[in-house]
BAFI-3210 file (N, C-alpha, C; in Angstrom, 3 decimals, decimal comma, padded with zeros to 6 digits):
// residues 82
n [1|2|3|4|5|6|7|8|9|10|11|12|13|14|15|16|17|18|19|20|21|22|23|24|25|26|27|28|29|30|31|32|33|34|35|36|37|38|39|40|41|42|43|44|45|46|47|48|49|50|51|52|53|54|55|56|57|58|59|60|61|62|63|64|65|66|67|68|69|70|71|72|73|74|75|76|77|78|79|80|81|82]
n.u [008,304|010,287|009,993|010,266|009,777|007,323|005,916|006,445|005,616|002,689|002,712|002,496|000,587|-002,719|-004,977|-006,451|-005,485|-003,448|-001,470|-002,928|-003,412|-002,262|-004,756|-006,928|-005,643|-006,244|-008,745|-009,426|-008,146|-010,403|-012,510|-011,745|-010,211|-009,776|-009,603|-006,512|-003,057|-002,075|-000,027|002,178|003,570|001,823|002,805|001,749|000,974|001,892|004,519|006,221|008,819|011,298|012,879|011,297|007,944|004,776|003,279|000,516|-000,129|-001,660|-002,719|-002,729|-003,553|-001,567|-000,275|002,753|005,980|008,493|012,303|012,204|013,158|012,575|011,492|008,205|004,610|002,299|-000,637|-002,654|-005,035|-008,206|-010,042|-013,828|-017,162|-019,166]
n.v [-004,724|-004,513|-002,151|-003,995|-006,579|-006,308|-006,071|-008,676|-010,302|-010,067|-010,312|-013,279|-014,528|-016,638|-015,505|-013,214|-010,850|-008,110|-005,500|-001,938|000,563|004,193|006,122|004,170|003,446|005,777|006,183|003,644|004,448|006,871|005,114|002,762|003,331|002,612|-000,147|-000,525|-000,945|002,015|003,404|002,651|003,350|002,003|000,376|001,340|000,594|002,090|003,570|006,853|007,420|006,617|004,994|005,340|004,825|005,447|005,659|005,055|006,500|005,664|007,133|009,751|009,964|011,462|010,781|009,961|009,749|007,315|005,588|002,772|000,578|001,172|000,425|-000,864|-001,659|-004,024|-004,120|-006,430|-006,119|-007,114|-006,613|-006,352|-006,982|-004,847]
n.w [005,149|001,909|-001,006|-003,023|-002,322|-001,411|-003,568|-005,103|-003,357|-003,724|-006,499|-006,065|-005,451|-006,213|-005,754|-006,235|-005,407|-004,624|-003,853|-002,929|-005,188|-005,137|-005,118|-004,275|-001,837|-000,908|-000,398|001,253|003,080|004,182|004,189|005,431|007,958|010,844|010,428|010,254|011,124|012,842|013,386|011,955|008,028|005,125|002,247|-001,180|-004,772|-006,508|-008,159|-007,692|-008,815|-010,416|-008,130|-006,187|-004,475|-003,752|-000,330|002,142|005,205|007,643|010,442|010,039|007,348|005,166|002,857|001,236|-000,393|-000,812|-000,585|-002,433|-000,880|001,707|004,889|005,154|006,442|004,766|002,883|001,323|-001,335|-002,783|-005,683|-006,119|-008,028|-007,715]
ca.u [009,134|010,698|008,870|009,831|009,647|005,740|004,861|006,511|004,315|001,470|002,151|002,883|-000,821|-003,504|-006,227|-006,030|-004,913|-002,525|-000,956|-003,258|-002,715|-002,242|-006,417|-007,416|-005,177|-006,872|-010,331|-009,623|-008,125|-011,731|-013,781|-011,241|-008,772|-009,793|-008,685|-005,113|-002,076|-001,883|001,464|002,951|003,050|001,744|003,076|000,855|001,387|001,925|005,717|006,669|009,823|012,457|013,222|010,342|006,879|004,074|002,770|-000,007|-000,255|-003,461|-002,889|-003,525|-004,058|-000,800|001,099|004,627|006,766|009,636|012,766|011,654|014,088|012,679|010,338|006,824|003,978|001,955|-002,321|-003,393|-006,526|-008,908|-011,132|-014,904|-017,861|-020,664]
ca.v [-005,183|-003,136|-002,119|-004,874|-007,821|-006,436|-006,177|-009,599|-011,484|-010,111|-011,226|-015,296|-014,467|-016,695|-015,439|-011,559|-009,811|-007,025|-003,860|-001,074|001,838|005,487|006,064|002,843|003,719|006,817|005,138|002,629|005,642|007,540|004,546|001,630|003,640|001,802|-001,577|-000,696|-000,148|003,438|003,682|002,578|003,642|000,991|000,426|000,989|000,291|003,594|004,743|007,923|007,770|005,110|004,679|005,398|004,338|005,974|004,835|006,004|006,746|005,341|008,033|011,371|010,026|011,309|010,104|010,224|008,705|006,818|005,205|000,941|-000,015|001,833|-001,028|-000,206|-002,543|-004,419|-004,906|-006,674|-005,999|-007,633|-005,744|-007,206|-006,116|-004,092]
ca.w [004,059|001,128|-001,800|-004,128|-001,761|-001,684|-005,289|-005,409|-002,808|-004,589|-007,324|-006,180|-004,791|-006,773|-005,426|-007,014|-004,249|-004,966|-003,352|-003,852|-005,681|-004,164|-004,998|-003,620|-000,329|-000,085|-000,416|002,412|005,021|004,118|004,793|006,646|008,491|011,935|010,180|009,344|012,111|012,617|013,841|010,496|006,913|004,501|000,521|-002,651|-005,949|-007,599|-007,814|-007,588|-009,626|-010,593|-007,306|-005,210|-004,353|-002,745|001,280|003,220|006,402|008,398|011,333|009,825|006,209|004,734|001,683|001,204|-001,486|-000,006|-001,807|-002,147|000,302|003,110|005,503|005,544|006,229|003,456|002,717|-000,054|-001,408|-003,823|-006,168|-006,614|-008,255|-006,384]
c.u [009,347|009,319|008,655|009,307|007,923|005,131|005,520|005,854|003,044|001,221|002,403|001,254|-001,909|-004,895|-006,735|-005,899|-003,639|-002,783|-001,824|-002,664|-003,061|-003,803|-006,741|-007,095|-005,636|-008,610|-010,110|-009,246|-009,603|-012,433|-013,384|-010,399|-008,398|-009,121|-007,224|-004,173|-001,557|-000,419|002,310|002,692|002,886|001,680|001,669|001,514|002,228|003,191|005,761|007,657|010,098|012,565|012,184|009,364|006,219|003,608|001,849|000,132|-001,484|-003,987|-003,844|-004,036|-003,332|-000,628|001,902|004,963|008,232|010,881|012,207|012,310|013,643|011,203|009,173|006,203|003,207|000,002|-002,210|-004,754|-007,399|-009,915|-012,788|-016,098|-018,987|-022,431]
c.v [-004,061|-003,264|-003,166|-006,093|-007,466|-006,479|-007,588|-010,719|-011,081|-010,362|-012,788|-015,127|-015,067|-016,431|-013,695|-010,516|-009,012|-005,675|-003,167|000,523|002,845|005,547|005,135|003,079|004,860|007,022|004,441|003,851|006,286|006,478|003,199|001,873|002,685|000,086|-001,845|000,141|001,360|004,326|003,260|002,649|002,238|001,283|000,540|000,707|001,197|003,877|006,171|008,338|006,510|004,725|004,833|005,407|005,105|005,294|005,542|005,174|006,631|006,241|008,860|011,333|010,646|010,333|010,616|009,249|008,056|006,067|003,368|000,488|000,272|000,450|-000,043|-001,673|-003,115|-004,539|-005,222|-006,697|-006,721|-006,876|-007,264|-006,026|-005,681|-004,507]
c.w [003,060|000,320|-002,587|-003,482|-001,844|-002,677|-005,492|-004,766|-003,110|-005,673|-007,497|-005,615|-006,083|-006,565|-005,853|-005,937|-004,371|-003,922|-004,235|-004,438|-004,806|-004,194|-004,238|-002,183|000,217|000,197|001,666|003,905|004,710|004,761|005,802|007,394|009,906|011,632|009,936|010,749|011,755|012,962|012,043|009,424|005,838|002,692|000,082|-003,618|-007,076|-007,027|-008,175|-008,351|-009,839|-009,521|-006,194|-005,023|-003,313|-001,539|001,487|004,512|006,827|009,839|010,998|008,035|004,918|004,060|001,391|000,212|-000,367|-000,826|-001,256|-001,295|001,757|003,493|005,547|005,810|004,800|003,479|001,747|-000,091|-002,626|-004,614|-006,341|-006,843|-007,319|-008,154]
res [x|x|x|x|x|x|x|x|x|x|x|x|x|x|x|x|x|x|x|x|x|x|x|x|x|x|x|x|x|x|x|x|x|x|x|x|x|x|x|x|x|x|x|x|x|x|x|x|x|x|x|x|x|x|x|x|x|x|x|x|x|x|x|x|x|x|x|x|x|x|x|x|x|x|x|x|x|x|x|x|x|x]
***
């Protein structure tokens, strides 16, 4: 889905699950890369400009900005305390 359609089903989400940000996405390739399709790039939160939003990549661990329109996949993630 684009970029906005994903920051908008996270936020009809009552359970606090949100798109994470570029940090957060580069957290989960370090320690969850095996959980996330590696063939496609998946949104964060963090744009890049007016028009464009950062993705990573769960392959090689790449990020790329992209403009919101372009399809990527989606995770939502939940923060909790340790």
């Amino acid at each position: 889905m684009d970029w906005n359609d994903a920051m908008r089903m996270a936020e009809q989400r009552t359970d606090g699950a949100r798109l994470p940000t570029r940090n957060e996405s580069a957290l989960l390739y370090a320690h969850l890369r095996e959980s996330f399709d590696r063939s496609s790039w998946h949104w964060t939160s963090t744009r890049a400009s007016g028009g464009a939003a950062w993705n990573q990549g769960f392959d090689d661990g790449y990020q790329d900005s992209d403009d919101l329109s372009f399809e990527a996949r989606v995770r939502l993630v939940r923060r909790f305390a340790l």
